[in-house]
C-alpha positions as CSV (number, residue, x, y, z in Angstrom):
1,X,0.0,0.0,0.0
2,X,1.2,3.4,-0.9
3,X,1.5,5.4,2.4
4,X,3.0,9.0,1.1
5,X,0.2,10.6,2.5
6,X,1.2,9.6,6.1
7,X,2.0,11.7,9.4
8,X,2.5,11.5,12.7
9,X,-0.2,12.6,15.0
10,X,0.1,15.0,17.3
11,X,-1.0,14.5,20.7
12,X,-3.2,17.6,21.4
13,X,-6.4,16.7,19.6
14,X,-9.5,14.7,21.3
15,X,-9.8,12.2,18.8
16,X,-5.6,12.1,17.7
17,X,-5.3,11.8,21.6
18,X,-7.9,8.6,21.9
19,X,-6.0,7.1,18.4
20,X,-2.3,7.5,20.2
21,X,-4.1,5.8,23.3
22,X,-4.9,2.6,21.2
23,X,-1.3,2.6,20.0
24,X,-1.9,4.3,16.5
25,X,0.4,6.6,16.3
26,X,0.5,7.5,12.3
27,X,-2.1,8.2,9.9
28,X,-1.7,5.1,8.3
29,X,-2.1,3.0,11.4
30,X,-5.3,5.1,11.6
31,X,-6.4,4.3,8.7
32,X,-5.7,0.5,8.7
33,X,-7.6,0.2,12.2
34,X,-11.0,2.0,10.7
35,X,-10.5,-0.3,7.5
36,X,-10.4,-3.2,9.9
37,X,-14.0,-2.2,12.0
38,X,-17.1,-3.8,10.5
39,X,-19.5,-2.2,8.0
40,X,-22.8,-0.8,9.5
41,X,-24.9,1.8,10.0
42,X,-24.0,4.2,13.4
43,X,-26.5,5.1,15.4
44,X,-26.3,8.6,14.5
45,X,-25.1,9.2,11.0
46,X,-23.5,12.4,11.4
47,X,-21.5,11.5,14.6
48,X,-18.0,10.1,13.0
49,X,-16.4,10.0,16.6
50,X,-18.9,7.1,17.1
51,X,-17.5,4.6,14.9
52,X,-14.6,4.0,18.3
53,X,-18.0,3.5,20.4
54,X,-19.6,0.6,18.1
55,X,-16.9,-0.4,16.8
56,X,-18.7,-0.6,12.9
57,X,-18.9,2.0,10.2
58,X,-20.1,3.3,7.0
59,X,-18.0,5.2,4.2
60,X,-19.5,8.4,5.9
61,X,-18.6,7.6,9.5
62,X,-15.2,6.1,8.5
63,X,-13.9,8.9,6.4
64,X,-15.1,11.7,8.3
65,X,-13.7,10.5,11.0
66,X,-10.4,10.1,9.1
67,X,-10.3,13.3,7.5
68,X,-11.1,15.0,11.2
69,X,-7.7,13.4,12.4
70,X,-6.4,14.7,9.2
71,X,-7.0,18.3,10.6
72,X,-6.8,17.5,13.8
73,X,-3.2,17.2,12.5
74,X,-3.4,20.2,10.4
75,X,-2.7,17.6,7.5
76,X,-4.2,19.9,4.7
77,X,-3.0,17.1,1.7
78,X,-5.9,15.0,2.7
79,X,-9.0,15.5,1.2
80,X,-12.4,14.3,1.7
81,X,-15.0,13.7,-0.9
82,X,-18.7,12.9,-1.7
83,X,-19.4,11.1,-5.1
84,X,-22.4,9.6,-6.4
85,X,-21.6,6.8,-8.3
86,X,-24.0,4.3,-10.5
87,X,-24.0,1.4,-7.5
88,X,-24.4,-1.9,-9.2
89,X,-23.2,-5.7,-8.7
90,X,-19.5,-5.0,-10.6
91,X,-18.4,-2.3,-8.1
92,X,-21.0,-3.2,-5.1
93,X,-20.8,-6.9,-4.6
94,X,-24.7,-8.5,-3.3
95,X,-26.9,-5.4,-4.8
96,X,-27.0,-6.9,-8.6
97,X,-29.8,-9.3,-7.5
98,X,-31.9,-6.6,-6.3
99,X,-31.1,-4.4,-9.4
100,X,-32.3,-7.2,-11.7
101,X,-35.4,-8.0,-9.7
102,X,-36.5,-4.2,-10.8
103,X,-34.8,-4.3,-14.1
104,X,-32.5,-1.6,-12.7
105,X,-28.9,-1.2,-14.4
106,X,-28.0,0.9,-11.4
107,X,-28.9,3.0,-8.6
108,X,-27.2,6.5,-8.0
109,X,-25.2,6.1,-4.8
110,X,-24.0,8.5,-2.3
111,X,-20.3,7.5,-1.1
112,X,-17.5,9.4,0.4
113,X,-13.4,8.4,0.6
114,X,-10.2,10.5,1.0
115,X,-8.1,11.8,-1.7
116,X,-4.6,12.6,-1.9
117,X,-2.9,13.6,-5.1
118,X,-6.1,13.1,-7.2
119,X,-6.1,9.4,-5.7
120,X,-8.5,7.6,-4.3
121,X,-8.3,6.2,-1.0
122,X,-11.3,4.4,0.2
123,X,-11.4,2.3,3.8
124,X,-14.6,1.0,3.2
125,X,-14.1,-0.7,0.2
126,X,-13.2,-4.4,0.0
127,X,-11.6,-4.3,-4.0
128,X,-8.5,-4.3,-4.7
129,X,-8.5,-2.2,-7.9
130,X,-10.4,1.2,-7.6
131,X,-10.8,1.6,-11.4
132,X,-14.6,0.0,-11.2
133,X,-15.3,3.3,-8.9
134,X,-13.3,5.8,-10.5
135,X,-15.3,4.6,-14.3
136,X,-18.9,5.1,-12.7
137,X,-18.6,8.4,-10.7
138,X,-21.1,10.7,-11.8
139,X,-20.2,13.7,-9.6
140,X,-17.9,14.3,-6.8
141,X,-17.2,17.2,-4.9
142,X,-14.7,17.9,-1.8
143,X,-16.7,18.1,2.2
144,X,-16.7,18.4,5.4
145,X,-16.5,16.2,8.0
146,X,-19.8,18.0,9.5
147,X,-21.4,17.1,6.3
148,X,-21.8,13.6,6.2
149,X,-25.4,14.1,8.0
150,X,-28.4,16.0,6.3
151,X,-26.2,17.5,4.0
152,X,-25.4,14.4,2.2
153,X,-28.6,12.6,2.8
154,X,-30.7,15.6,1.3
155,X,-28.3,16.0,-1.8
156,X,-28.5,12.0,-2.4
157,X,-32.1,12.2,-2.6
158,X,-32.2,15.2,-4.8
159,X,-29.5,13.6,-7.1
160,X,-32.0,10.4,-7.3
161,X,-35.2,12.7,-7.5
162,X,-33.3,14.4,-10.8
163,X,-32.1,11.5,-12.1
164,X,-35.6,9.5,-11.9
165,X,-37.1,12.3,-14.2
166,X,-33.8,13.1,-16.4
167,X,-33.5,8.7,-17.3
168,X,-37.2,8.3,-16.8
169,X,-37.3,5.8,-14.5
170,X,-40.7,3.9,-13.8
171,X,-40.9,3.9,-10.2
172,X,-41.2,7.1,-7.4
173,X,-38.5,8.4,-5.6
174,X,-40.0,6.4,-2.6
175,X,-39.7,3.2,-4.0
176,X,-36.7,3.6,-5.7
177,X,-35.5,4.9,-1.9
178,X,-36.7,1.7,-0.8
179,X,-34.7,-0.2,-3.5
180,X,-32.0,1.4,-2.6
181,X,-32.0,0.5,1.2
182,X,-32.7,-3.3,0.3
183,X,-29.7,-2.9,-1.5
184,X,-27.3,-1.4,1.8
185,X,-29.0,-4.1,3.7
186,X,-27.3,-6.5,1.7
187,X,-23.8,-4.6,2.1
188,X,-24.0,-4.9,6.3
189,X,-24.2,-9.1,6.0
């Protein structure tokens, strides 16, 4: 794994402080633990802190909490992104199934990762090549941390909401919504 984007944290910060308490005393290290923790759903979805407490995490929770250690750290070279992206089974394994059963090709998809030097560097993601993500993104754009709550969820639906009426899709933004949840359910097993 490439690791030029490390540093060293600095032990001023809540969250850097908790990190060097566990022994992780890099950015990398960091990184490999939250890669480690289990995918699921936090209890609140804009707390990133809370992926220590229960021990899981989405792409949300993960990377926000990453990039916040990144400015704890006053590491300005890491970057944290939002994307939707056309989620089916090549570059979401267990959501094809569900796609075919509604004779979807794909679902727009809300995901976030850090970038450094115009790469991609995704914790939540199990492939080994990032190429199936890069080729389906259909817009990205750099966040906050504090973001990752209604300001994500609300710009997800109105991406989907567009995107129903621009490709004419026969179902209503609820159903597709529900779709779309079957289809993260299957990501948490």
């Amino acid at each position: 794994m490439e690791t030029s984007y490390n540093f060293s944290l600095k032990n001023v910060k809540p969250l850097s402080k908790f990190c060097i308490a566990l022994g992780l005393t890099d950015f990398v290290s960091v990184c490999s633990y939250v890669k480690k923790l289990p995918y699921g759903r936090n209890t609140n979805r804009a707390n990133y802190a809370s992926i220590l407490k229960e021990n899981k995490g989405t792409c949300s929770t993960k990377h926000a909490f990453l990039k916040e250690i990144a400015i704890e750290n006053d590491a300005k070279h890491i970057r944290f992104c939002l994307c939707i992206y056309k989620m089916k089974e090549i570059n979401t394994k267990g959501v094809g199934e569900i796609l075919v059963n509604y004779n979807l090709d794909y679902i727009p998809e809300a995901h976030t990762y850090l970038k450094f030097q115009n790469k991609i560097l995704d914790f939540t993601r199990i492939e080994e090549s990032q190429n199936s993500l890069k080729e389906v993104i259909l817009f990205e754009e750099e966040i906050l941390p504090k973001q990752i709550g209604n300001y994500k969820l609300d710009f997800h639906k109105n991406y989907i909401k567009n995107w129903i009426t621009a490709k004419n899709i026969p179902y209503s933004f609820p159903k597709i919504w529900r779709i779309r949840e079957a289809c993260i359910s299957e990501l948490s097993k």
